[in-house]
N, C-alpha and C positions, 0 to 999 in steps of 0.2 A: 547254260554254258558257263563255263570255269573265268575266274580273270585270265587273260590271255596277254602275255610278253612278247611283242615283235620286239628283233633287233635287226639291224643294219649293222653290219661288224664291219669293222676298216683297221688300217692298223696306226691311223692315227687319230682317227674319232670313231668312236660307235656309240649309235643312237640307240636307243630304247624307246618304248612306249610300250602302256599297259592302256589296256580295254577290258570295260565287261560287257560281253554281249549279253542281252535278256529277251528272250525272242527276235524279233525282229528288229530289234534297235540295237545300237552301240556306243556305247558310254565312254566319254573320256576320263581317264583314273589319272593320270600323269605323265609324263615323255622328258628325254633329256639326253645330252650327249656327252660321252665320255672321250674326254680328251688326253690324248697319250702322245702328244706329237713332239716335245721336247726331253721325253723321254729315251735309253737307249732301247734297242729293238726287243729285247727277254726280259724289260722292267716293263713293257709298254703288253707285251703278252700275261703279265701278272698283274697288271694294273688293271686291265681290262677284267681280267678272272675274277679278282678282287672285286670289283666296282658291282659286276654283276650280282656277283656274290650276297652281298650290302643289299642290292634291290630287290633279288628274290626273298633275302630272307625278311625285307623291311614290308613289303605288299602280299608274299604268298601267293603268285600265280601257279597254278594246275597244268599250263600248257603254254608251251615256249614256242613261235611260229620266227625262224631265223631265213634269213635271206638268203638265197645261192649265189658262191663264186660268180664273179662276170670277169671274162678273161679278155680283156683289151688287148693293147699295143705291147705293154711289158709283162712279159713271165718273170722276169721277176716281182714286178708291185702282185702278181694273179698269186705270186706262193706267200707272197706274206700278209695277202689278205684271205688265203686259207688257213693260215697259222692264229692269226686273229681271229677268223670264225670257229676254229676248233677255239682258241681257250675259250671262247662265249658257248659255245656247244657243251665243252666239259663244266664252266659255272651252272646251266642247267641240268644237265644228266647228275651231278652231284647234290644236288636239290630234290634229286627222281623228275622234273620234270619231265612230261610228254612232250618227244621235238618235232613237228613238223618245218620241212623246210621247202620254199619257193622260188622260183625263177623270177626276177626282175620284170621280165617281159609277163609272167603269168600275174604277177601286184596289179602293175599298171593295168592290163587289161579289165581285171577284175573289180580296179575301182574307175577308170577314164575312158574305158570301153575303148582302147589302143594301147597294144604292146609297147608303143613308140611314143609313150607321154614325156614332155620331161620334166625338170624336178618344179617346175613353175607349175604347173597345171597340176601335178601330185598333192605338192604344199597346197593351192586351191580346193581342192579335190577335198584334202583329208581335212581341212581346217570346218566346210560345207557339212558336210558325213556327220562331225562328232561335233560341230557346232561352238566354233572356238571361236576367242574374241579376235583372236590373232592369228596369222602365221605361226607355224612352229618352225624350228629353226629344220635347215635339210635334211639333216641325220636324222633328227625325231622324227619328221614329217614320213621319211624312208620307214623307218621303223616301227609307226601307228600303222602306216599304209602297209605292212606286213601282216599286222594282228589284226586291221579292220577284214584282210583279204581273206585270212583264216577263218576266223569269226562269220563271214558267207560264205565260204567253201563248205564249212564244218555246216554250216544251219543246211545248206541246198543237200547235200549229203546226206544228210536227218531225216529230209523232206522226202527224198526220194526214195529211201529203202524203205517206208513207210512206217518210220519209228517216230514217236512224241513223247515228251518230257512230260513226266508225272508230278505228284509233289515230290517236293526235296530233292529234282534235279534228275529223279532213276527214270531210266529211258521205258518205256510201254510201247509194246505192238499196237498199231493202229486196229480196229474190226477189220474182219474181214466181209464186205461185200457181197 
């Protein structure tokens, strides 16, 4: 499996965190939050672009696992936190990265076994998983818990159309039976 970039995009922090999964386990590489909040609103969409920009090109992940809109109480905070996840969407596609993107409620399930965890038990959660001495901070903790959630999506998917990694990562048909 490739290094893999979760982000949590916001429009005034967005987290990141990178994983390598190697079979059945997953590795922590880094995590960190970018902070755009005292910035004006089109310096804080380039800043974000930018930032991203810096870590794809400083780690080289293969595949970018980005969070889905959650549309609360304000349409407006719901459109400018779609403006924030495209420029984090466009720092990946301009990388060629692979985007996979996930619902909030499908993360949580996939690592708390409840749509409905919140961000205490996710930080828990992800800190357990990749076996950190700490807490990460929320943003990161959002954002590892995007790439850990991909990282087993992508392996049960592997499993189950009945393909296994050969050397050097190329995928091989299982025998048949």
């Amino acid at each position: 499996m490739p290094l893999i970039l979760g982000i949590d995009p916001g429009s005034r922090k967005c987290g990141y965190g990178l994983v390598n999964a190697v079979g059945a386990e997953v590795h922590y590489v880094a995590c960190g939050v970018i902070r755009v909040e005292k910035l004006e609103f089109p310096d804080r969409l380039q800043a974000i672009f930018s930032n991203l920009c810096d870590i794809i090109e400083e780690y080289s992940p293969q595949v970018a696992a980005v969070e889905e809109v959650f549309v609360g109480k304000s349409m407006s905070s719901a459109l400018k936190l779609g403006q924030a996840r495209g420029a984090a969407m466009v720092a990946c596609s301009s990388h060629h990265l692979e985007i996979h993107e996930y619902a909030a409620r499908k993360v949580k399930l996939a690592l708390v076994g409840t749509g409905v965890a919140d961000k205490s038990q996710m930080q828990h959660m992800i800190r357990s998983i990749l076996k950190l001495s700490a807490l990460p901070k929320e943003d990161a903790a959002d954002a590892l818990s995007v790439a850990v959630c991909h990282a087993h999506i992508h392996r049960t998917l592997i499993r189950l159309s009945g393909v296994r990694s050969g050397r050097r990562g190329r995928l091989l048909a299982l025998p048949k039976k």
